[in-house]
N, CA and C atoms as a LAMMPS dump frame, in Angstrom:
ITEM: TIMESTEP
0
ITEM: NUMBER OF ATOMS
465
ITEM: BOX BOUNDS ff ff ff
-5.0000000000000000e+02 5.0000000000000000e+02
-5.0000000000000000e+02 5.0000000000000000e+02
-5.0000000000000000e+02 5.0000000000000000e+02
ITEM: ATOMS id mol type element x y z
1 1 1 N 5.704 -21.209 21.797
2 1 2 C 5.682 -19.791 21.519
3 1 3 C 4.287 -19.408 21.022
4 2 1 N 4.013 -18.405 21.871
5 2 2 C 2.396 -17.764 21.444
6 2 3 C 2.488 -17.615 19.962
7 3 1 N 1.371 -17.377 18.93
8 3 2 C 1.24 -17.094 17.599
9 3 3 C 0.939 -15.754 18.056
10 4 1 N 1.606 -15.046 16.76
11 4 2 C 1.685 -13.274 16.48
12 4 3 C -0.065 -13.041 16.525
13 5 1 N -0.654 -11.821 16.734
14 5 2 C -2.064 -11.813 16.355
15 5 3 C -2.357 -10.57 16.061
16 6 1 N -3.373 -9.58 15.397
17 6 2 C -3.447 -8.183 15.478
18 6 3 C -2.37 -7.989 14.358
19 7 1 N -2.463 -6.933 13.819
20 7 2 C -1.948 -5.809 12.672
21 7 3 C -0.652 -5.182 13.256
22 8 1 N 0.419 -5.226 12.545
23 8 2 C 1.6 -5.015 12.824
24 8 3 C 2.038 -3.762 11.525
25 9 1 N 1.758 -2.622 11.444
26 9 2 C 2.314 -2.051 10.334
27 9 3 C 3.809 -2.117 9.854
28 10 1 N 4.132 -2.184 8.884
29 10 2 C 5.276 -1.759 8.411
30 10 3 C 5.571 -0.659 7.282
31 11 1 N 5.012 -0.105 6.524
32 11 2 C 4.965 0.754 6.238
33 11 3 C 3.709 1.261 5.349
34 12 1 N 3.762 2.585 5.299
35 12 2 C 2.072 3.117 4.819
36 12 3 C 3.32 4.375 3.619
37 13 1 N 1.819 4.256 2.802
38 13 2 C 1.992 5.167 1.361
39 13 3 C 1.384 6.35 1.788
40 14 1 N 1.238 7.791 2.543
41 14 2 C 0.544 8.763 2.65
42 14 3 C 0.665 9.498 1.358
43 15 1 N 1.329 9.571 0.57
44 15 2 C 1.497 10.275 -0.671
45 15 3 C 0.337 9.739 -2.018
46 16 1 N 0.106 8.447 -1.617
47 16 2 C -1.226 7.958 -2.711
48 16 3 C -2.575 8.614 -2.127
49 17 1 N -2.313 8.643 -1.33
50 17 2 C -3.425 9.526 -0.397
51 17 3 C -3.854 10.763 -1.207
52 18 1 N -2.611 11.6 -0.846
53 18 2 C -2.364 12.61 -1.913
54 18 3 C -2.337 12.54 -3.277
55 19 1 N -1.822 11.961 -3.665
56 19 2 C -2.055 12.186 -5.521
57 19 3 C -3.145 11.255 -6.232
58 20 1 N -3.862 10.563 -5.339
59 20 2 C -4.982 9.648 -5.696
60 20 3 C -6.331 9.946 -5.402
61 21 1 N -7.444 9.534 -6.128
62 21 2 C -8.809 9.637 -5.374
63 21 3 C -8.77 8.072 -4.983
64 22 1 N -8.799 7.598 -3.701
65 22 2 C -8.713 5.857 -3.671
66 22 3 C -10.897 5.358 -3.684
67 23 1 N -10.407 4.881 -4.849
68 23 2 C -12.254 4.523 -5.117
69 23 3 C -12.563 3.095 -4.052
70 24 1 N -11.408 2.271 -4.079
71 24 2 C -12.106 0.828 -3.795
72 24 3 C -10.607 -0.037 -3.179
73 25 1 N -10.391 -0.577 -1.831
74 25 2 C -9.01 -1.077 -1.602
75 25 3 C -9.456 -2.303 -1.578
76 26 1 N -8.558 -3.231 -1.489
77 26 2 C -8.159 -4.972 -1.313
78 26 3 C -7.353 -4.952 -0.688
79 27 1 N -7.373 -6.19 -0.019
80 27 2 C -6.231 -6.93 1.001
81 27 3 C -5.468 -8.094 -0.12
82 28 1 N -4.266 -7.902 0.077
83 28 2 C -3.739 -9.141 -0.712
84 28 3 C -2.938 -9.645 0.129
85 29 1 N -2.424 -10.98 -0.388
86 29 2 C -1.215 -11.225 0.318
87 29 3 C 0.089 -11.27 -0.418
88 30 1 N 1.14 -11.773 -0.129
89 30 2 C 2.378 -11.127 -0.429
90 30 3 C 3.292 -12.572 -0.531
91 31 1 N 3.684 -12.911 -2.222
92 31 2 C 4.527 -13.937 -2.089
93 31 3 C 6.323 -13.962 -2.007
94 32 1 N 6.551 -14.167 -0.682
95 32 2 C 7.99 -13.493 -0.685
96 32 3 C 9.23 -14.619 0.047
97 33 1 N 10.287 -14.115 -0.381
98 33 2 C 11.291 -15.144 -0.066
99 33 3 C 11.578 -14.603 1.348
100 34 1 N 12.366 -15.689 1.761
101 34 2 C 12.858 -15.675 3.361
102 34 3 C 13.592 -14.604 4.216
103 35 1 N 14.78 -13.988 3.062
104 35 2 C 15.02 -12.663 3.277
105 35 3 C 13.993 -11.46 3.644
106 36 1 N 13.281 -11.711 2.64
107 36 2 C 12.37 -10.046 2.553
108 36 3 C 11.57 -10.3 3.913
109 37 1 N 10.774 -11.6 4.33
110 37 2 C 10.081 -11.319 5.88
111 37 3 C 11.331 -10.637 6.956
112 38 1 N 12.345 -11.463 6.752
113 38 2 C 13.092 -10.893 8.175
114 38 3 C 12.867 -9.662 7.736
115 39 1 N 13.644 -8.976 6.762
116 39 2 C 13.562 -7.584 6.924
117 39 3 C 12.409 -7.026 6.874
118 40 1 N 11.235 -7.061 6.564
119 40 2 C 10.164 -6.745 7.083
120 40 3 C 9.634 -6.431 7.995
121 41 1 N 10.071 -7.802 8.991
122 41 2 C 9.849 -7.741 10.506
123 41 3 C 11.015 -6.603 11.072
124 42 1 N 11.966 -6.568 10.704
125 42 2 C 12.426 -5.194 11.16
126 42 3 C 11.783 -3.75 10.989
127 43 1 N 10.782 -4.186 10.27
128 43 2 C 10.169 -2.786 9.431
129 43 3 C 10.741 -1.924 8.624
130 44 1 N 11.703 -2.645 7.467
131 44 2 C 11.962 -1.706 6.63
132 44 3 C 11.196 -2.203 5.537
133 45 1 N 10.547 -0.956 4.641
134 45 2 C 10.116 -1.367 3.42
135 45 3 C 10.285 0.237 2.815
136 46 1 N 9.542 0.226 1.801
137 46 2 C 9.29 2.019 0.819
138 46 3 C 8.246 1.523 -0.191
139 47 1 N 7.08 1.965 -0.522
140 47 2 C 5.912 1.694 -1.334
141 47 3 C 5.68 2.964 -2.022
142 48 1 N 7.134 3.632 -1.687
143 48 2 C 6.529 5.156 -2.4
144 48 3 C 6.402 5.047 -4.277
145 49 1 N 7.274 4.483 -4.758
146 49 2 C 6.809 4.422 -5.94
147 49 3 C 6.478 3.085 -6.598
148 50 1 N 5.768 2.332 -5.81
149 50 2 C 5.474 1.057 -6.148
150 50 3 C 4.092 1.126 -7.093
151 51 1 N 3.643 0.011 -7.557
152 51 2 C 2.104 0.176 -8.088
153 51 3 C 2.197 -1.319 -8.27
154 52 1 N 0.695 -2.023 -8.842
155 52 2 C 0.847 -3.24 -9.213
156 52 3 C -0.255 -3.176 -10.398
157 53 1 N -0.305 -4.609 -11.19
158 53 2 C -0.589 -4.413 -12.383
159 53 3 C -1.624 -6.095 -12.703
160 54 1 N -2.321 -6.02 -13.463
161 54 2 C -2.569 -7.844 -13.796
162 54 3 C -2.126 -7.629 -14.962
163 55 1 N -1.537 -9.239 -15.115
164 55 2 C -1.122 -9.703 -16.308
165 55 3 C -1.285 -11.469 -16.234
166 56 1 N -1.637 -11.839 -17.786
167 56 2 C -1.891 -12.618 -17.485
168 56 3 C -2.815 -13.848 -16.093
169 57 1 N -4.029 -12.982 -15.819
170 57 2 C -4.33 -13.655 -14.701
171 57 3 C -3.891 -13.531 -13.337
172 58 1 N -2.662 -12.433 -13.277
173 58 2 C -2.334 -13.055 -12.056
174 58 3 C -1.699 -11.612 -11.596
175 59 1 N -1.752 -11.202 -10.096
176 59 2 C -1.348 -10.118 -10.195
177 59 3 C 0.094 -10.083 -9.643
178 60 1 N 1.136 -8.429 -9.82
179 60 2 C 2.194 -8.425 -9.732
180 60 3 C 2.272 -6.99 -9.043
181 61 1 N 3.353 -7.075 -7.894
182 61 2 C 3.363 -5.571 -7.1
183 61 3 C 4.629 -5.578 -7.668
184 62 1 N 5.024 -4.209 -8.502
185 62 2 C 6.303 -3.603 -9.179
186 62 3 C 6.734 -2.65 -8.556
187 63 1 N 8.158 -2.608 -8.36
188 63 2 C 8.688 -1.479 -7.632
189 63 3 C 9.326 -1.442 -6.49
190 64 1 N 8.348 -2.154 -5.308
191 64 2 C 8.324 -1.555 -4.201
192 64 3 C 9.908 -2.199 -3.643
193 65 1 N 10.067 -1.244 -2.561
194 65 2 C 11.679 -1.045 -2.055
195 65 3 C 11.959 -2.131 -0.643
196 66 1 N 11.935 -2.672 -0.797
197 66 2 C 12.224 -3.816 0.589
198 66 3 C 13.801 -4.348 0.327
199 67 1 N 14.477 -3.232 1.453
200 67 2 C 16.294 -3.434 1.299
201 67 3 C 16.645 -4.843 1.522
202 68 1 N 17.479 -5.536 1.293
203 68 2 C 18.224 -6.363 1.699
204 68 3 C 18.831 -6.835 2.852
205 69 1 N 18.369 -7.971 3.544
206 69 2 C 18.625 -8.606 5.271
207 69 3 C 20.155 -8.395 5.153
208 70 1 N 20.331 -7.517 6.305
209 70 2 C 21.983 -7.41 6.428
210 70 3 C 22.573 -8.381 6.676
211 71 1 N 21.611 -9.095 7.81
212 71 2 C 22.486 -10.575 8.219
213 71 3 C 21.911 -11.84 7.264
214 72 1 N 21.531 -11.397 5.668
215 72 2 C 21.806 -12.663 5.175
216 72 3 C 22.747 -12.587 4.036
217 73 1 N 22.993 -13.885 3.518
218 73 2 C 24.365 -14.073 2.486
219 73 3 C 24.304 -13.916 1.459
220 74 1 N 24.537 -14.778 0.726
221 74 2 C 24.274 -14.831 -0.901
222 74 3 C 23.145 -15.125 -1.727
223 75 1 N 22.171 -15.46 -0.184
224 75 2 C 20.848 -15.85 -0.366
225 75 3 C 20 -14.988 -0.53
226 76 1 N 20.371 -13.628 -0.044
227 76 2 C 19.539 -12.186 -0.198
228 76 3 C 18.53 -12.403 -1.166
229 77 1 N 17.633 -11.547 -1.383
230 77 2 C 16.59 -11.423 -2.525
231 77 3 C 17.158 -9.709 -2.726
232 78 1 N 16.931 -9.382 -4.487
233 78 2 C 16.88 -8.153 -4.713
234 78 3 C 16.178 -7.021 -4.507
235 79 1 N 16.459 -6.06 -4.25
236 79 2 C 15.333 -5.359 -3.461
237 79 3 C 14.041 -4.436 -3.907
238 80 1 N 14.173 -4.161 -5.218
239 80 2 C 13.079 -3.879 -5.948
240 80 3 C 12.761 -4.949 -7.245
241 81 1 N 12.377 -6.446 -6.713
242 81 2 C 12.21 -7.221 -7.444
243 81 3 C 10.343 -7.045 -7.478
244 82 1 N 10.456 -7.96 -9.044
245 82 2 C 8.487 -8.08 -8.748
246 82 3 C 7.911 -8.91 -7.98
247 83 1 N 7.363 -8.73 -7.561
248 83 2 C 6.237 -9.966 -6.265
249 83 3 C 5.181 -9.812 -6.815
250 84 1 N 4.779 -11.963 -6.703
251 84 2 C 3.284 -12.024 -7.267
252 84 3 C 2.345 -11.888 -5.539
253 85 1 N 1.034 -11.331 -6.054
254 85 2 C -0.059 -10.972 -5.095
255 85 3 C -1.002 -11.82 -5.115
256 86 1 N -1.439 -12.426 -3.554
257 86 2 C -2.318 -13.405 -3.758
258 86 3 C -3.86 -12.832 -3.585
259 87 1 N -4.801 -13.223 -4.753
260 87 2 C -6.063 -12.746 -4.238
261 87 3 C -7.257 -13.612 -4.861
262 88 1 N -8.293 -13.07 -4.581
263 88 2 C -9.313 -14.24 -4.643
264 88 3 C -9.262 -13.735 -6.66
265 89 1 N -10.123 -15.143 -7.318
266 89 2 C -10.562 -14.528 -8.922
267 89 3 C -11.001 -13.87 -9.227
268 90 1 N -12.103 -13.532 -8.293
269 90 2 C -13.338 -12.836 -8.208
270 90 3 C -12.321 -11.063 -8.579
271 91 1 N -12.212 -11.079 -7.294
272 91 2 C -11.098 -9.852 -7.179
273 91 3 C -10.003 -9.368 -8.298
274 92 1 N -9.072 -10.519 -8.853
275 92 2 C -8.596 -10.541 -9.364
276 92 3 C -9.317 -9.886 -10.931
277 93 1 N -10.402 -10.583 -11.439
278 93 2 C -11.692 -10.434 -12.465
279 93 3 C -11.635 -9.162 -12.587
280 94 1 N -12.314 -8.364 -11.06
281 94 2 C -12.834 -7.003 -11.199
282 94 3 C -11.699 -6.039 -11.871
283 95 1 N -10.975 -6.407 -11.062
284 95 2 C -9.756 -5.308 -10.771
285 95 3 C -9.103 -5.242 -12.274
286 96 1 N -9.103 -6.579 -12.766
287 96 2 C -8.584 -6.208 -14.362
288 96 3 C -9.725 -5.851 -14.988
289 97 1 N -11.081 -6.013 -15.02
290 97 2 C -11.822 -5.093 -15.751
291 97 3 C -11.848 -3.454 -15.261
292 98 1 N -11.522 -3.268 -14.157
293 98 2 C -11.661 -1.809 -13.381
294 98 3 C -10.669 -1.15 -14.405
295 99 1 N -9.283 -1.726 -14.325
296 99 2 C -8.181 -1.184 -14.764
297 99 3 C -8.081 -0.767 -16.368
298 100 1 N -8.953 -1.925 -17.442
299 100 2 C -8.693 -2.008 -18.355
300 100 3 C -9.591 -0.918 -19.235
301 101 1 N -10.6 -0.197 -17.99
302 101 2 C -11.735 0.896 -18.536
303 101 3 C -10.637 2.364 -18.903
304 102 1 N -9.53 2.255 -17.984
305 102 2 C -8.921 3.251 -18.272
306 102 3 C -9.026 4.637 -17.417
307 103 1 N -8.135 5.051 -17.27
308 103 2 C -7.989 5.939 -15.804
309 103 3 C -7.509 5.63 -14.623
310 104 1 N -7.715 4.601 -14.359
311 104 2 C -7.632 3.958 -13.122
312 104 3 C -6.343 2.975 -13.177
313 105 1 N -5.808 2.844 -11.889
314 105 2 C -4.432 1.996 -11.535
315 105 3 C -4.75 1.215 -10.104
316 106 1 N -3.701 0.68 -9.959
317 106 2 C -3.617 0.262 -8.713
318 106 3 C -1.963 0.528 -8.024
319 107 1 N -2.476 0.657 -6.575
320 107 2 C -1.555 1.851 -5.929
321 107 3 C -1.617 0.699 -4.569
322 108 1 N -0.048 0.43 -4.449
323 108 2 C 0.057 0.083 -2.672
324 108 3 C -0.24 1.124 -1.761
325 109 1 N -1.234 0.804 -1.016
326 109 2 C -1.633 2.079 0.222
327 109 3 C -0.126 1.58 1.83
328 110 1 N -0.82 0.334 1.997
329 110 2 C -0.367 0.075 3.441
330 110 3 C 0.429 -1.445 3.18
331 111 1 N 1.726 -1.54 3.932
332 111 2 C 2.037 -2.96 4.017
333 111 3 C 2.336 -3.126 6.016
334 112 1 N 1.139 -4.351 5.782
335 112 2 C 1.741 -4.92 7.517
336 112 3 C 1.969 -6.472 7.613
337 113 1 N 1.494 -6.489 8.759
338 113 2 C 1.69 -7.997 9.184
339 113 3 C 0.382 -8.221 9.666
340 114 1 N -0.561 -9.197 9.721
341 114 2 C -1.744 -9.321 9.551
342 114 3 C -1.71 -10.716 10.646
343 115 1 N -1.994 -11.156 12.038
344 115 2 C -2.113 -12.204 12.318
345 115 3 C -0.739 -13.267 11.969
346 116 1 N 0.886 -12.561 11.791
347 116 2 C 1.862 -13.013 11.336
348 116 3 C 1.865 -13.025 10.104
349 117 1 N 1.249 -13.057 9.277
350 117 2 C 1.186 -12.75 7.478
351 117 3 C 1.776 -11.97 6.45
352 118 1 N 2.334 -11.531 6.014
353 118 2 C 2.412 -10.436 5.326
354 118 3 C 1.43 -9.494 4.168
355 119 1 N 0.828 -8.859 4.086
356 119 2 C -0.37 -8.255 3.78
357 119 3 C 0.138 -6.517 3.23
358 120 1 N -1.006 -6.496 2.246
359 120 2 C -0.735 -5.538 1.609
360 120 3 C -2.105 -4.936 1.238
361 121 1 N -2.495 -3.841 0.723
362 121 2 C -3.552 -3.268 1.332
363 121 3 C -3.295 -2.501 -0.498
364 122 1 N -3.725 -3.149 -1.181
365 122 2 C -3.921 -1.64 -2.508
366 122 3 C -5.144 -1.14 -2.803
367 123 1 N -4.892 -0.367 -3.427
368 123 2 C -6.421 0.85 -3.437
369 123 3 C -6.344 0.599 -5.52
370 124 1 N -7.805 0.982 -5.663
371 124 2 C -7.929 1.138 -6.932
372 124 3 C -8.22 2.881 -6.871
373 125 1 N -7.344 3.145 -7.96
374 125 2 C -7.357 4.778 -7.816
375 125 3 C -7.624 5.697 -8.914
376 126 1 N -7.763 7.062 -8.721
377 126 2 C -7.635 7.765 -9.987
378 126 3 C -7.149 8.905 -9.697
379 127 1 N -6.229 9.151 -10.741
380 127 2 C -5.323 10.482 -10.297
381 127 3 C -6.021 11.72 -9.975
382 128 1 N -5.369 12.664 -9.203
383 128 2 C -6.241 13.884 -8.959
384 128 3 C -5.269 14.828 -9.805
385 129 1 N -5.647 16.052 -10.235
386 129 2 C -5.231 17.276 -11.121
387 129 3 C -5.058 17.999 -9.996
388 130 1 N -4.124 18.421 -10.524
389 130 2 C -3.313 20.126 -9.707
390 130 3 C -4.499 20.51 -8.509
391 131 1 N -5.206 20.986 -9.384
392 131 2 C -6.489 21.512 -8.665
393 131 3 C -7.198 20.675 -7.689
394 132 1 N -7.054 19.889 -7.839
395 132 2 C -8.057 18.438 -6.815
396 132 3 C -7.019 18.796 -5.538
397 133 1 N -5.971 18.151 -6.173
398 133 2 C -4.993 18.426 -4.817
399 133 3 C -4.63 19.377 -3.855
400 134 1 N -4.897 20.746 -4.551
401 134 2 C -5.182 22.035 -3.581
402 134 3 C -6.591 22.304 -3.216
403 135 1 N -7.056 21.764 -3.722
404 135 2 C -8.764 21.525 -2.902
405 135 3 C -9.031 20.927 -1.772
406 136 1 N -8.493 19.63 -1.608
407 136 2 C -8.434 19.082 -0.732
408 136 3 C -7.052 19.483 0.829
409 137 1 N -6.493 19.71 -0.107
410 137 2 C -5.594 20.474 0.824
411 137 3 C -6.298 21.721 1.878
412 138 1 N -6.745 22.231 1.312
413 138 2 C -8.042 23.719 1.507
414 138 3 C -8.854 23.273 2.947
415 139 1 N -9.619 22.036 1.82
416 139 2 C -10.363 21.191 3.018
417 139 3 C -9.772 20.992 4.216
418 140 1 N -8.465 20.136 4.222
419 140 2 C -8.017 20.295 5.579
420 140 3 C -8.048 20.697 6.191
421 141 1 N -7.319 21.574 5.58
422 141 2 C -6.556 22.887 6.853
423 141 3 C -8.062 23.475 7.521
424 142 1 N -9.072 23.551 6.521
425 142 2 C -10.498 24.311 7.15
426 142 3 C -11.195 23.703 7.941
427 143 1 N -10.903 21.782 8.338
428 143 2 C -11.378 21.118 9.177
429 143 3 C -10.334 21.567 10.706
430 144 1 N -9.105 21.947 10.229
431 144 2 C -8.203 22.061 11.217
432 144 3 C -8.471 23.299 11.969
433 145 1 N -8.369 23.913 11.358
434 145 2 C -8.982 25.535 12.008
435 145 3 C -10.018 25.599 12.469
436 146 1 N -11.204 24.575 12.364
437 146 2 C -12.372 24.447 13.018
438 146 3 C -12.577 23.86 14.279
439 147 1 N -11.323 22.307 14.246
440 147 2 C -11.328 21.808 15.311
441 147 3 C -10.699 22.484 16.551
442 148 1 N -9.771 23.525 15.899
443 148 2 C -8.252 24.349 16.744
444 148 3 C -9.651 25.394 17.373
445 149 1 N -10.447 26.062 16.626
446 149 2 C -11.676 27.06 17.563
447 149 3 C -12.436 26.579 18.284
448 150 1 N -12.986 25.683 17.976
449 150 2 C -14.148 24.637 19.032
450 150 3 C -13.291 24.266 20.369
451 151 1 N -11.954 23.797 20.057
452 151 2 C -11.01 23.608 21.545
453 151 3 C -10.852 24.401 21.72
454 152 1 N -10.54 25.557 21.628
455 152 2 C -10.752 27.187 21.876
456 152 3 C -11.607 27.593 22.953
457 153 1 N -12.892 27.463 22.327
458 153 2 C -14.032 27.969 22.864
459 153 3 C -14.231 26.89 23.935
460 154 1 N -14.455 25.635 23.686
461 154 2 C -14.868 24.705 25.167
462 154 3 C -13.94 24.759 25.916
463 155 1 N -12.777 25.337 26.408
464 155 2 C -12.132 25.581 27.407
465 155 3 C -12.484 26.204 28.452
């Protein structure tokens, strides 16, 4: 059997998008029991209110929603259990000094499949205010209305 290759999404956070400024992302990887890949590979997950944290050295993704393999038994894993994240020290280093300045979190952006892997994609972030968020909103729509006239006109 060929090996898997190329990026397989399974699910993306568009809402950190939104309520975040994302300063700086990492790739991690993902330590998980046998259940949670199958269902993975089905593509169910939810990262909507997930985040992760260091402690002690080592990091931890909290929250996130990965249901339970229908077709497994008693062996299931729970579905908003904590998972440790694998990453280099270096990384690991920054990210708890980034975090510990204050303001800043860490936010699951994207979870896929990476070359068969499981992979996770967090952003170091900082919240945006009311106002940030209708700013950027603004922005949009004013890139949108620009692109919607230019196809307009080159017709």
């Amino acid at each position: 059997m060929p090996r898997e290759t190329g990026r397989k999404a399974i699910a993306q956070n568009k809402r950190a998008w939104h309520d975040y400024h994302i300063e700086e992302t990492f790739e991690a990887g993902l330590v998980l029991q046998g259940t949670e890949v199958k269902s993975l590979r089905l593509g169910r997950a939810s990262l909507v209110d997930g985040y992760a944290t260091i402690k002690d050295g080592e990091a931890w993704l909290i929250n996130v929603h990965i249901p339970e393999y229908t077709m497994g038994t008693w062996t299931n894993h729970a579905a908003r259990r904590t998972r440790k994240l694998l990453l280099h020290r270096k990384e690991l280093d920054k990210l708890a000094a980034k975090t510990k300045e204050g303001g800043l979190t860490l936010v699951p952006l994207a979870l896929y499949f990476k070359d068969g892997k499981a992979k996770i994609e967090i952003g170091l972030a900082k919240g945006k205010k009311d106002w940030d968020k209708r700013q950027t909103l603004a922005e949009q729509q004013a890139k949108r209305e620009m692109a919607r006239a230019l196809r307009y006109r080159n017709r």
